[in-house]
C-alpha positions, 0 to 999 in steps of 0.5 A: 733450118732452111735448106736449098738443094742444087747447085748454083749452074742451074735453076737453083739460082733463082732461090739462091739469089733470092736468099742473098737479098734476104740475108736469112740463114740457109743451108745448101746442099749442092746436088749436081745434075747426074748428066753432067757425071761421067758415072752418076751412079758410082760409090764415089760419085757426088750427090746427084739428082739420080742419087737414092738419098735425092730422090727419097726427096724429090722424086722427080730427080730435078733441082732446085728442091727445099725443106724448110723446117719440114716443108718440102717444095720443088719447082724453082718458081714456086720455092722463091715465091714461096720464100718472098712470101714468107720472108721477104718484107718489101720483096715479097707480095704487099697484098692478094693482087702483087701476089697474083702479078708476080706469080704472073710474070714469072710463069709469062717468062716459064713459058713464053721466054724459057725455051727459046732463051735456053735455045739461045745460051746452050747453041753454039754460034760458030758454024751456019745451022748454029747461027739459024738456030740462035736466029730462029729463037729470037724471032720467037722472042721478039713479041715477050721481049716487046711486052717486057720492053714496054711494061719497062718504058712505064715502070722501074721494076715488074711488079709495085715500083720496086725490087722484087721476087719477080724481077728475080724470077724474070730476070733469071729467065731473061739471062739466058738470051743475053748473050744475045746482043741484039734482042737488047739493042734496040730495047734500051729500058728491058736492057737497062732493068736487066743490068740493073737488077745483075748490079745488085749485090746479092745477084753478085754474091750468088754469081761469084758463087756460081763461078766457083763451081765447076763448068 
């Protein structure tokens, strides 16, 4: 069977919301980051990504991570687009070229969106120097925001017309800035595919799952 390592207040989202949209059998194992452990290492910890059974998995200590059937994967991109791959019917690749364009968005939002975005969700806007820095990381969002907002004023979804693993993918990534609310102002269509894309009900599935976790 498959099976999905992480919890739900993390990259595993991707993967998981994926699933959902799915509708395949999976089973996951909720590895929680260790920095979030007041003592990861302890007996009676949870399963973390320093715990040894982990690590035997996924050296490198970090989640999401899969075993399908034997076939181990990490990197949260790579597991859901090897999923849609497999399994994904009409959200997954018709041919060579949608594979190419969704591996394409989705390393465009890794490595063009993640950093500032993150920035974004994890400052605290409260005090001047949090306020600068939120700033700082919109600005570095303004010309991947304009791309995404212009690829939106022509098409309904990022890759063939209609919903895919690349919207997840993206999706996922542009989240973390949407607390942000002026990035999205004045980019009505990125604003519109963003909520939705959240109104799905696999991606309200996956967030009710996501809330019930602990912060």
């Amino acid at each position: 069977m498959l099976k999905i390592y992480g919890v739900y207040r993390s990259r595993a989202t991707r993967p998981l919301w994926l699933v959902e949209e799915l509708g395949i059998p999976f089973e996951h194992v909720p590895v929680i980051q260790a920095y979030r452990l007041p003592e990861p290492m302890a007996s009676e910890a949870p399963i973390n990504t320093l715990s040894t059974d982990f690590l035997g998995l996924n050296p490198m200590g970090s989640i999401p991570s899969m075993d399908d059937d034997g076939f181990v994967l990490h990197e949260s991109l790579a597991i859901s687009l090897y999923l849609a791959r497999k399994y994904g019917g009409a959200i997954g690749p018709k041919d060579i070229n949608e594979e190419a364009l969704m591996i394409q968005w989705s390393l465009f939002a890794a490595t063009s969106i993640e950093t500032p975005a993150l920035k974004i969700q994890q400052t605290k806007a409260d005090t001047d120097d949090g306020k600068s820095e939120i700033e700082v990381a919109a600005r570095l969002l303004k010309r991947p925001f304009d791309v995404l907002e212009k690829h939106f004023s022509q098409n309904s979804h990022m890759v063939g017309g209609r919903f895919t693993v690349a919207d997840i993918n993206v999706a996922e990534i542009v989240r973390y800035a949407q607390g942000h609310s002026a990035l999205f102002d004045n980019r009505p269509a990125l604003k519109t595919w963003l909520e939705t894309c959240q109104a799905r009900p696999a991606f309200k599935a996956m967030w009710e799952k996501r809330l019930a976790e602990p912060a």
